[in-house]
N, C-alpha and C positions, 0 to 999 in steps of 0.2 A: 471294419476299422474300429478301435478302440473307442470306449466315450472320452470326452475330452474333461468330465468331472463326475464327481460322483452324485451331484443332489443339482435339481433344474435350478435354473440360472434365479435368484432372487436381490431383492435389493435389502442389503444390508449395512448397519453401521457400527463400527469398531473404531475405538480410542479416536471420537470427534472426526471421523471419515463417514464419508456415504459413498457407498461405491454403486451405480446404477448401471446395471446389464444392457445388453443391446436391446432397441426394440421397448422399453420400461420405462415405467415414471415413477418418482417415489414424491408424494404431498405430503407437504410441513405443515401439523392441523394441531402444532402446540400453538397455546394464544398468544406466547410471544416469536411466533411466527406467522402471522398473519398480519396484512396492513390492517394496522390500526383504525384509519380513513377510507372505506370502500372506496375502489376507486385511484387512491392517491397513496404511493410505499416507493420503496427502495429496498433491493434484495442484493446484498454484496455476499461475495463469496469464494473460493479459493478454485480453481477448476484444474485438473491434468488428465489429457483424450487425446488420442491419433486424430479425434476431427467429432463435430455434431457438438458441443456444449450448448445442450438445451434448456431454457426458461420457459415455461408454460404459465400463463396467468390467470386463472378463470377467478367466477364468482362464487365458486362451490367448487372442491375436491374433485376429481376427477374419478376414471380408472385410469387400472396399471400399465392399459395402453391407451394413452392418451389421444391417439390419431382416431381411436373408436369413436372417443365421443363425439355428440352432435351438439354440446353446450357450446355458447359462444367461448371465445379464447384468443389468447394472444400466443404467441410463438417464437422466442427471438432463439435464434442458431448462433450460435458463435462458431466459428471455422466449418463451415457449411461445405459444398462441393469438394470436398477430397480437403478441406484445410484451407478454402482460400478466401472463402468470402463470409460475410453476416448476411443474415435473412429471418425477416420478419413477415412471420404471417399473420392472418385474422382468419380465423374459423378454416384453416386447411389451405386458405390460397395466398399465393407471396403475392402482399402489395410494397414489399420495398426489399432491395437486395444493395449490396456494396461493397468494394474487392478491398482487400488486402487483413482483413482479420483474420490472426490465425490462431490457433492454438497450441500449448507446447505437451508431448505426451513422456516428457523425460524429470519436467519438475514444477511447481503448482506456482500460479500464474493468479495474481486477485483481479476479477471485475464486477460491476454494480450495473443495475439496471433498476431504473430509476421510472415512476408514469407519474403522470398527473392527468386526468381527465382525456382519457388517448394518447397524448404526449408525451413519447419513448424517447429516453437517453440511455445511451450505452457507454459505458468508461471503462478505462483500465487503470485500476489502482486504487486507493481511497476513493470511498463515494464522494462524487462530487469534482473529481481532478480528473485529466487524462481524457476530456470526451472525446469517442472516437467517431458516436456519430446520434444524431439526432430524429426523428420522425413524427409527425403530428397523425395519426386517423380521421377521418373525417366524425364521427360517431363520437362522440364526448359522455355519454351517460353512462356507458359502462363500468359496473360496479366492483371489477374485479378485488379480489379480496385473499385469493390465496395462489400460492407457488408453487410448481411442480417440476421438479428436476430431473430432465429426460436425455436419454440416450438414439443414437442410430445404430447401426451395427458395430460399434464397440464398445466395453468397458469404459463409465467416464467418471472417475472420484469428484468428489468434492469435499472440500474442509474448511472449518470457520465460516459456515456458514448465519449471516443476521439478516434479519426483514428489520427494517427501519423507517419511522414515520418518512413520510415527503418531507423535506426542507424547500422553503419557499427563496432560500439564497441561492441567487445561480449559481452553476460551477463558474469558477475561479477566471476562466479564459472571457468567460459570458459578461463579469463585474469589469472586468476591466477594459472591456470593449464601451463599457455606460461612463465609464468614469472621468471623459468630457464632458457628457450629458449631463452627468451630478452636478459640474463644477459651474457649468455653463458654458465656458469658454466665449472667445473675444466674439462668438457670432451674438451674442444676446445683446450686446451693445449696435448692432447693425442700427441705423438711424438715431442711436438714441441720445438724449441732450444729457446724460450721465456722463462726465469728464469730456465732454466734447470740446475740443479746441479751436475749432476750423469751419465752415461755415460755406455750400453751395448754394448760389440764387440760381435758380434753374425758372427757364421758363418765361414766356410773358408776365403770369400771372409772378411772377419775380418768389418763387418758393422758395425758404430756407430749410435745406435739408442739415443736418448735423453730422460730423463725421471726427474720426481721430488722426491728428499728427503723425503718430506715434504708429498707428495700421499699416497706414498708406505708403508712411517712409520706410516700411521693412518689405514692403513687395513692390515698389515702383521702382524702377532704375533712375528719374531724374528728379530733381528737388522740386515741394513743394515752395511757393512764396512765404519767406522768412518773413516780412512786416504785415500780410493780410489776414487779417480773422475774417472775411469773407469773398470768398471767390466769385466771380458771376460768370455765370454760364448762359446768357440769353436764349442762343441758337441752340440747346440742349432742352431737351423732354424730360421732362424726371421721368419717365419710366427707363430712357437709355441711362439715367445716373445711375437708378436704382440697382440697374441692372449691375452695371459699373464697380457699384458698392458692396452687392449682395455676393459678388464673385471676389471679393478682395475682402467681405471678411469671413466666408464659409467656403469657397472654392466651389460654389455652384451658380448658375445664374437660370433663366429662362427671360425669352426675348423673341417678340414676334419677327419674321425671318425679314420683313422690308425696316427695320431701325438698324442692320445688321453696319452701314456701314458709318451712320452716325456714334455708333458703338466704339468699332474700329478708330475713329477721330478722337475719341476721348481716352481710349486706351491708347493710342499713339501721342497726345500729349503730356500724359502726365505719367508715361512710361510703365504701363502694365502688361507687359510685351507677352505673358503666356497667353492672355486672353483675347491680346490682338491679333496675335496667330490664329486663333479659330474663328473669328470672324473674316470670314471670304468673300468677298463681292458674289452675287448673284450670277454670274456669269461662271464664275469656279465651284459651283455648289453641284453636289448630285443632284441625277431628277427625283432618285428617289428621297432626297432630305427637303429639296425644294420643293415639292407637296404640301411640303406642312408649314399649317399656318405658325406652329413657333418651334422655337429650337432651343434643346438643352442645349449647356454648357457647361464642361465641368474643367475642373482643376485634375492634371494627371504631376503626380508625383516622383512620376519613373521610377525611381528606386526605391524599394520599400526599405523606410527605417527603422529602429529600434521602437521597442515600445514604448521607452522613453521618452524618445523624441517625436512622438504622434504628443503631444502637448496639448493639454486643455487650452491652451492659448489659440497656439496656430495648426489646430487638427483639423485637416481638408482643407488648409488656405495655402495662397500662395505667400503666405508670410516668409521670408528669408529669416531661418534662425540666428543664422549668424550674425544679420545687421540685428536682432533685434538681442544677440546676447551684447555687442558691441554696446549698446546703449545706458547696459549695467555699471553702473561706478560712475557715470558720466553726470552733468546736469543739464543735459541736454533733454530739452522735452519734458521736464520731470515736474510732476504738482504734487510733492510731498515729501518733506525732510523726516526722517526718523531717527529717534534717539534712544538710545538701551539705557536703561537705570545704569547706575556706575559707569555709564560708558560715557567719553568725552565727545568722542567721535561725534559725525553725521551720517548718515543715510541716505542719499536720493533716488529716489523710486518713483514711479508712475505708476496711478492710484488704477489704471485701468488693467495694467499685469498683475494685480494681487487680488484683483478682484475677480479679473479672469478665472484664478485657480480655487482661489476661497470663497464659499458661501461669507461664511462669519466677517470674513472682509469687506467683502460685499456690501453686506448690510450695515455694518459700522458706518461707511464712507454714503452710505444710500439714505437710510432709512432718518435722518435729522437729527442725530445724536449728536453734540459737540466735535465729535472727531471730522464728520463729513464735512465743516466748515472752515477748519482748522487746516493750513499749510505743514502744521509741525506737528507731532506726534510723540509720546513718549511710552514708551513699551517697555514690563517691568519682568522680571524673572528668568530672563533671557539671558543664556552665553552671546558676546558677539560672535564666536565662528559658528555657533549652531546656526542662530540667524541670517546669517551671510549666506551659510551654506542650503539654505532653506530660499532665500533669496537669486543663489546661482541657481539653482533648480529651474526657479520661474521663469529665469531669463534664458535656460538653456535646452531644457527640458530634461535632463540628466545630471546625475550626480558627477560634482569634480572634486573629490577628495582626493589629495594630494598622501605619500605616505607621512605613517603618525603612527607614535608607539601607543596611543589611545581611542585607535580610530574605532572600536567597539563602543566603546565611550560617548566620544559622537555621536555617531550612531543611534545607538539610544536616547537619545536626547532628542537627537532630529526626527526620531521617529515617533517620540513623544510630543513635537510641537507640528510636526505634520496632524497627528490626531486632534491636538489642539486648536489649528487654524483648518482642519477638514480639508486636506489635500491628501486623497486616498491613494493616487497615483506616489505623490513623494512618499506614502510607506510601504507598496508595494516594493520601490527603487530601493528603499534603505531595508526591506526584507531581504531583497536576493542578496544584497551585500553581505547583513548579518548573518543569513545561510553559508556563504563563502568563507567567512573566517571562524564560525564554530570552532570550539575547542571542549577538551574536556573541564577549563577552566572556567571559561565561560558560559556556555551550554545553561546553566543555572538559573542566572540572573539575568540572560537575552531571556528566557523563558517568561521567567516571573513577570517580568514588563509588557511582553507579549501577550502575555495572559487576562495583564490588566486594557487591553486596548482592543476596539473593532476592527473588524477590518486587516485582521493580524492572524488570521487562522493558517494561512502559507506556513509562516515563519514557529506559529504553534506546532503545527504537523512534524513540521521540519526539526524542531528542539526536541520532540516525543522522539521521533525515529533514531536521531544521532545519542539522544541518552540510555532508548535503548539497546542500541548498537555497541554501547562501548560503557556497558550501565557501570561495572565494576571501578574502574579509572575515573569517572566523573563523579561518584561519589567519593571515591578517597579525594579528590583534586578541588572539589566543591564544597566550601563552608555554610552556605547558605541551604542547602536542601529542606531543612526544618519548616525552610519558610515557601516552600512549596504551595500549593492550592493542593488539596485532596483530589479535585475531579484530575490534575493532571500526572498526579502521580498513579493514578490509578492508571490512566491510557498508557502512562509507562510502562509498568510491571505487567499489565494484560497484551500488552502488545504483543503480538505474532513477533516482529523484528527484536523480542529482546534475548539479550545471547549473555551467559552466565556461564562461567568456572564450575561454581558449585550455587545450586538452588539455597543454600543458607545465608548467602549472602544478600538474597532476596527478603529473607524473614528478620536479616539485620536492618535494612536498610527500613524497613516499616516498622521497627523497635525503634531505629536512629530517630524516625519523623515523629512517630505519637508521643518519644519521653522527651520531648521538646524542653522542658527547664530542667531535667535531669543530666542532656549530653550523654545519652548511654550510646553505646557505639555497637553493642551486637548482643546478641541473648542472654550470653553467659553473664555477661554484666547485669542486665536486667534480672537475671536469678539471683547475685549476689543483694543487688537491692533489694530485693524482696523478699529477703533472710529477715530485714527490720521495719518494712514498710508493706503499707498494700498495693495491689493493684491498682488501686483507683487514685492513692498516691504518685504509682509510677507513673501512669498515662494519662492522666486529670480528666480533663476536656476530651480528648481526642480517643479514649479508650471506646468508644461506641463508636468509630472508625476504623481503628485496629482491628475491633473483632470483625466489620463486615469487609475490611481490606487480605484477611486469611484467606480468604476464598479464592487469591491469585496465587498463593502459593502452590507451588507442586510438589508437598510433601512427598510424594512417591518416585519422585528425582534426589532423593538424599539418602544416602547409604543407611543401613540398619543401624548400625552402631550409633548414629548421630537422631534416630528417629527415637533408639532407646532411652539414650541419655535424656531426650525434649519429654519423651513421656513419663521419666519419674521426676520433672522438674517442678519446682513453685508454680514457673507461670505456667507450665501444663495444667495444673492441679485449678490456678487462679480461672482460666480463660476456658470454658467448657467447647467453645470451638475448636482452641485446638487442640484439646486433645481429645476430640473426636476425630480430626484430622489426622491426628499422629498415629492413633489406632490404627484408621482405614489405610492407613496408606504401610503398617505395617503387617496386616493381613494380606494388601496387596503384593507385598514383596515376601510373602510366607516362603520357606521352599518345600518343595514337594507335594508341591499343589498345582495341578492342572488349571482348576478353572478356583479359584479363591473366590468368594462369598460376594465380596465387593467386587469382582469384577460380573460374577453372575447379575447379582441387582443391576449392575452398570447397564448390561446389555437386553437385561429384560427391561428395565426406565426407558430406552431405548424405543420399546413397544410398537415395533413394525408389526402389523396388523391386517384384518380387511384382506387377505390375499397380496401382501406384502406391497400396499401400494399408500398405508399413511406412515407417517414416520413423525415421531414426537424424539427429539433428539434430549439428551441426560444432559442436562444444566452441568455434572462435575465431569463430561467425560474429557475435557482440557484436561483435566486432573493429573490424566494417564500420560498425557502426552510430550515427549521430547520437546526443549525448548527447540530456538530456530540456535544457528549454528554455523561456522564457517566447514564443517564436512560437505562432505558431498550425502545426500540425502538418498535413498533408497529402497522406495518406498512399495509398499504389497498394494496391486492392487485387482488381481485375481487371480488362480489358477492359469501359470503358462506363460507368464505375461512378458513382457523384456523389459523390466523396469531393475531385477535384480544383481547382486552383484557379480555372479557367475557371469552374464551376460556383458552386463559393461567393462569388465575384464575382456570379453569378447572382442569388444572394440575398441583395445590399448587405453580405455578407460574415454571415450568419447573420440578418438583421433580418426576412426575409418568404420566399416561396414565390420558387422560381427563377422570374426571366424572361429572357431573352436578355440576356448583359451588353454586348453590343452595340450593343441598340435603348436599353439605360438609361445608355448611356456609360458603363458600370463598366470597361470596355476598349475600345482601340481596335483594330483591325485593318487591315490592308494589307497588298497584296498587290504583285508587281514587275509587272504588266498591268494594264491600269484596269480602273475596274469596267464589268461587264459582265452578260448573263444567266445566264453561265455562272461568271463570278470575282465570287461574292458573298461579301463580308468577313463579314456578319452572317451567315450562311450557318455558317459553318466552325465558330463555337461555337453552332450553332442544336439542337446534339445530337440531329439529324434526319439521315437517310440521304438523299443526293441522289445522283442519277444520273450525273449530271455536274456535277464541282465541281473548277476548275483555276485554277494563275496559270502565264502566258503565259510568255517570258523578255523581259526586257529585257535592250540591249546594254552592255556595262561596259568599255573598253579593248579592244573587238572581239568580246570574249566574248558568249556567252549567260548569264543569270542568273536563276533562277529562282526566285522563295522567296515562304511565307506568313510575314507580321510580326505580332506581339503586342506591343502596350502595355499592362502593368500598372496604369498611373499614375502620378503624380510621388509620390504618399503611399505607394506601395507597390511591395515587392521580395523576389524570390521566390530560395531557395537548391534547386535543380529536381535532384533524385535519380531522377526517374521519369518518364517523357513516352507517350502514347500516339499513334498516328492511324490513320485509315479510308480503306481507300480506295474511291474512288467507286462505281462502274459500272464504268467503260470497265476494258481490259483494259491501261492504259497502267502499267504499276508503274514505282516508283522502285527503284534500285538502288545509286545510290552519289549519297549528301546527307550533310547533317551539321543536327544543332540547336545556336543559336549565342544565347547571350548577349552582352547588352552594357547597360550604364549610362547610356551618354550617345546611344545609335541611329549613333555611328561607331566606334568599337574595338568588336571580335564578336571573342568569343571562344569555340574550341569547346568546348562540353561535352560532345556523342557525336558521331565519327566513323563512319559506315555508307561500304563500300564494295565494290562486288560483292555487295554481300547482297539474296537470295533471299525473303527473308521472305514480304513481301508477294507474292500470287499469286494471288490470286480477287478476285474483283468483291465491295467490302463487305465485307472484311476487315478485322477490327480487327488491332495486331499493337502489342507496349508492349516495352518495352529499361528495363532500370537505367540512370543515370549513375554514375559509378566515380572521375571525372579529380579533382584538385585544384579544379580549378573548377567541382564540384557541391558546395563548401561555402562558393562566393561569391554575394553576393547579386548579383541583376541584375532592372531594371527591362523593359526588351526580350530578347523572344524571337524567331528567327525558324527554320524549313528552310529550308534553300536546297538548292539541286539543283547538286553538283559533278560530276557525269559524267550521261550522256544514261539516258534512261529502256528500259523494254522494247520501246518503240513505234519503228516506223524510219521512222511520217508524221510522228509529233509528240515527237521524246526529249526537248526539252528542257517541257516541260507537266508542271507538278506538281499530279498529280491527286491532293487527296485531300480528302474532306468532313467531315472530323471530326481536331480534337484535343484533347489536356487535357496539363495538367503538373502534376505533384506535385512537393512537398518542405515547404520551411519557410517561412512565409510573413512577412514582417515590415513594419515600419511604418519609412520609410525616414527619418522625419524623427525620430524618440524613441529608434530601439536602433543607427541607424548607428555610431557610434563602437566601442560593445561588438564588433560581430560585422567589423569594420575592422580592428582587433588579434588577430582571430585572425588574418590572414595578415600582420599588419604593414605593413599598405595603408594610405593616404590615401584618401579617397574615388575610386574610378575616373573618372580624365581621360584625355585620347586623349594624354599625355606617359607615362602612368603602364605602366613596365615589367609583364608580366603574363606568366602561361602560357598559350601558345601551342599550339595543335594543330598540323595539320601543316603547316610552312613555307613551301610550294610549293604551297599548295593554294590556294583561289580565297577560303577560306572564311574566312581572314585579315584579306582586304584590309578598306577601308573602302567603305561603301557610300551 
């Protein structure tokens, strides 16, 4: 049988991918990939595998098979057992497994893994959001320090990969589960003589316990005494109050099993009916609960509700929300009028619901400050509907904003005096809201504010993502950008999620922000000023930002023409970054260049090593790389693999199991020899190995001509970074061809030139190339090889044998996104008039065909 590649299986890294072979581990031993803190890191990452997404963590680098070693280690699996479950091991044996994680092997998927001192979190998404599941170790000392990214029996990529110190903030689910705890909520007044209205004598010893009106009346069904500040209880035990009280204002009690029915009595007269139900006479009790000398009791809530409405107030009680929203507006019960500067109105509130939810109020009303004494209040800076609405919250535990052509507005405000009075819960509420109405108008200025406030990193993430998403439109629709923070425009532009027209509008948009009292709106403008002014005129302040903000650009996403103009400009000339920038990225798009200079350094920086098992990744190799994109993505990620676009053509583009897209006319194929037994079209995407599989030459102005052609289709068009082929049997290798695009099946245009090249050499050999030129980010309908110089064979040189190909890149829909990805080079749709870049001049692979 055939080999299935030509050079053993190794881990390599091309254009910010890691691709890891089966059975392999490749160690990140750059020092900004190692935790910081031995011991204590966060490794986020982009992962695409049929199954096995491995994390290895030791204290020292490992080998290239990690299961060898005998150092201690950690292990986490992502899509473990055929894709179905996560597992973590310690030193080779699973102590923790758990079903349902899987992994996607058709398009890259972000997650994080996160330790602290043994304690493993696993997430999907943003470090820090998404946990999907948690684990402690027993062993806390270990010192682990570095990352190893390993495979099982298949091919598993990675991309964007960062090691990131530990953050000590929990994930997002974790804060907002504490954030009664922060508040305090109404259990911390449990006995206390802080707002107390009401007053229980229990006991002989005639004890005064303290309690609230205001508690009791929202969970008991029948009225307390309107004219008594003290009740007396004789024939009660404080400990059955206690118990009484402790369950009405946390929803838990304990209670030794013989007070059970003195219990019972007290929650039947004053109407605490959930708690009366689980107190049973001794004779209805199990024998197994009648054992024990006490017995829990808890508050069960039946229906789980919103997050919202879990209320620092009545979380775990049986508090009735509704009677205790009823209370709002009312002067019922109420020890504190409140007045807004300019506002006429009143306020009445009860001092023990605002203090429930707010520290800072809290302590105003607590600690002997004049307000704690005072029945009337006057509070300055305040909208009355912000307030109000800050106010229903308390009382409801949700937001009731009504519609309002300003309700962002709001918003903002409420969630700047949430920050204010330290109710983290009410900005969480008014985050999800102001995620909901985003726009590209807004998106801005929700930022900016967000930016300035704790406890706002949701709604941060959330403004980064939607600006990159939709960056072009929210900067034209956005006045204020200028006034951005640096660190968040930065998360902008470096964002994986940001998706661009054309890459210049990226180098505008950091011209718009650093010429801040100039209003320049894009480069050319900023050339024109600099006809009469300096550099350090146009950018002031923020030009030592500018130059370290270059480094997001993807100058090697911007057509030549637009790379040349940048490099005989002023600010080229002014800013030595970029136009060292503008250079590299215009040797990278050289043509007729195989392997260009800057891509060679890329991939030696690269420096896999040691027996292909450390891996130090090239700080620019983003550089290279396709932003993200509403195409469909199609990506290389080994010799054979089903990730290409031959193949998802196979399966009507995702809709069913592959079948030859040749027999279902999802493509066409042809070859320059008719068909034969030996030049079968369908054949060549049949992803089966033949023996013998060639096209002939045909003659062109005297010449020989040799080539396999692909049709896409008239609905679809491929932007091709990655191409593979096979070659047959016979011992005939190609040596100098080229793969040629074109639009219309007459202008071909090169995308790789091969010449003199070796590669290919065994019978059955897979063997895959990058595209690099300017024109692996045009789309093109036809593909074909063609054979520009004679083969290894001196019966038959011009026979282009080979039985197998695929092409990757980006795939698009030629009739819905033409125009968008058209403006990236500034093309018209491609006609055989339409000037283009050309490979090599004198070459055959030019002409028309």
């Amino acid at each position: 049988m055939p080999c299935a590649s030509s050079c053993p299986t190794i881990t390599k890294t091309y254009r910010n991918l890691l691709v890891v072979p089966p059975f392999e581990c490749a160690w990140l031993v750059d020092d900004n990939l190692r935790f910081p803190e031995p011991g204590r890191g966060c490794v986020a990452f982009e992962a695409c595998a049929d199954n096995d997404v491995t994390v290895v963590l030791k204290e020292k680098a490992g080998s290239k098979h990690y299961r060898t070693d005998m150092d201690p280690n950690y292990a986490i699996v992502l899509g473990s057992h055929r894709n179905r479950r996560l597992r973590i091991a310690v030193d080779g044996s699973t102590l923790f497994e758990a079903a349902g994680v899987v992994v996607s092997p058709s398009h890259f998927e972000r997650f994080w893994i996160s330790i602290c001192d043994g304690h493993i979190t696993v997430g999907k998404g943003d470090p820090g959001r998404g946990v999907l599941f948690e684990w402690a170790h027993s062993d806390t000392t270990r010192k682990v320090q570095y990352v190893g990214l390993s495979s099982w029996d298949k091919h598993v990529g990675y991309r964007n990969i960062r090691v990131l110190p530990y953050s000590k903030s929990l994930p997002l689910s974790s804060r907002l589960a504490e954030f009664a705890l922060a508040s305090g909520g109404v259990a911390q007044f449990l006995e206390s003589s802080e707002f107390a209205d009401l007053y229980f004598c229990v006991g002989l010893e005639m004890r005064l316990v303290p309690a609230h009106r205001l508690v009791l009346a929202c969970c008991c069904s029948k009225s307390l005494p309107s004219k008594e500040d003290v009740i007396s209880l004789p024939s009660v035990e404080y400990c059955v109050l206690h118990a009484f009280l402790q369950y009405a204002y946390t929803g838990r009690a304990q209670l030794a099993r013989n007070n059970l029915a003195a219990l019972r009595q007290i929650c039947e007269q004053f109407g605490l009916d959930s708690l009366s139900s689980q107190c049973e006479t001794p004779e209805q009790i199990d024998d197994s609960i009648a054992s024990k000398s006490c017995l829990n009791l808890e508050y069960n809530h039946g229906v789980e509700g919103s997050l919202e409405a879990s209320s620092a107030f009545s979380d775990g009680s049986p508090i009735d929300s509704s009677k205790l929203q009823a209370f709002f507006g009312t002067s019922e019960l109420t020890d504190l009028e409140i007045m807004l500067d300019g506002c006429h109105s009143v306020i009445r509130v009860h001092k023990i619901v605002l203090s429930a939810w707010s520290h800072p109020l809290l302590k105003m009303f607590t600690n002997g400050m004049w307000e704690s004494s005072m029945a009337k209040i006057c509070i300055r800076d305040v909208q009355l509907d912000v307030f109000t609405a800050m106010l229903e919250f308390m009382y409801s535990g949700h937001l009731n904003l009504g519609p309002n052509d300003k309700l962002d507005s709001l918003l903002l405000s409420l969630l700047v005096l949430a920050d204010q009075f330290g109710i983290p819960l009410l900005q969480h509420a008014c985050s999800l809201k102001l995620i909901e109405l985003l726009s590209k108008e807004s998106v801005s200025s929700i930022l900016r504010v967000a930016a300035s406030l704790p406890c706002c990193e949701l709604l941060q993430d959330a403004c980064v993502e939607f600006f990159a998403k939709h960056f072009e439109d929210c900067i034209q629709h956005s006045s204020d950008v200028q006034e951005l923070d640096l660190s968040f425009l930065r998360k902008i532009i470096e964002s994986s999620d940001l998706s661009v027209a054309t890459e210049e509008s990226v180098l505008n948009t950091m011209i718009l922000w650093a010429s801040a009292d100039q209003h320049l709106h894009d480069w050319r403008g900023a050339e024109d000023y600099l006809s009469e002014h300096s550099v350090v005129e146009l950018f002031g302040e923020r030009l030592i930002s500018f130059d370290e903000m270059l480094q997001y650009v993807r100058f090697a996403l911007m057509p030549p023409t637009l790379l040349q103009e940048l490099k005989a400009s002023r600010l080229s000339e002014s800013v030595p970054r970029l136009r060292s920038m503008v250079y590299e990225a215009l040797e990278y798009l050289a043509p007729d260049k195989e392997f260009p200079c800057c891509e060679r350094r890329l991939f030696l920086s690269n420096n896999i090593c040691n027996q292909d098992r450390l891996v130090q990744l090239a700080e620019n190799s983003i550089q290279f790389s396709q932003r993200s994109s509403k195409l469909k993505e199609l990506f290389f990620i080994c010799d054979g693999d089903s990730n290409g676009v031959l193949y998802y053509a196979g399966t009507s583009h995702g809709a069913h199991a592959w079948m030859n897209p040749a027999l279902t006319k999802k493509v066409s194929v042809t070859a320059s020899s008719p068909l034969s037994r030996f030049t079968d079209a369908k054949a060549l995407v049949s992803r089966q190995y033949q023996g013998t599989s060639f096209a002939g030459p045909s003659f062109e102005g005297g010449h020989p001509c040799s080539w396999w052609k692909i049709d896409l289709g008239e609905s679809h068009q491929l932007m091709c970074n990655h191409y593979t082929l096979r070659q047959d049997g016979s011992v005939n290798y190609v040596r100098s061809w080229s793969l040629q695009g074109s639009s219309d099946d007459r202008n071909w245009l090169d995308l790789r030139i091969h010449q003199n090249e070796k590669t290919l050499s065994r019978a059955g050999q897979f063997a895959s190339w990058p595209i690099h030129s300017a024109n692996a980010h045009l789309p093109f309908r036809y593909f074909r090889i063609i054979l520009t110089g004679p083969t290894s064979s001196s019966s038959r040189p011009w026979n282009l044998c080979i039985c197998y190909t695929e092409l990757y890149g980006y795939l698009k829909n030629a009739m819905n996104d033409g125009p968008r990805y058209n403006k990236m080079f500034g093309l018209k749709w491609l006609r055989p008039s339409t000037p283009v870049f050309k490979g090599s001049s004198d070459s055959e692979t030019g002409k028309e065909h």
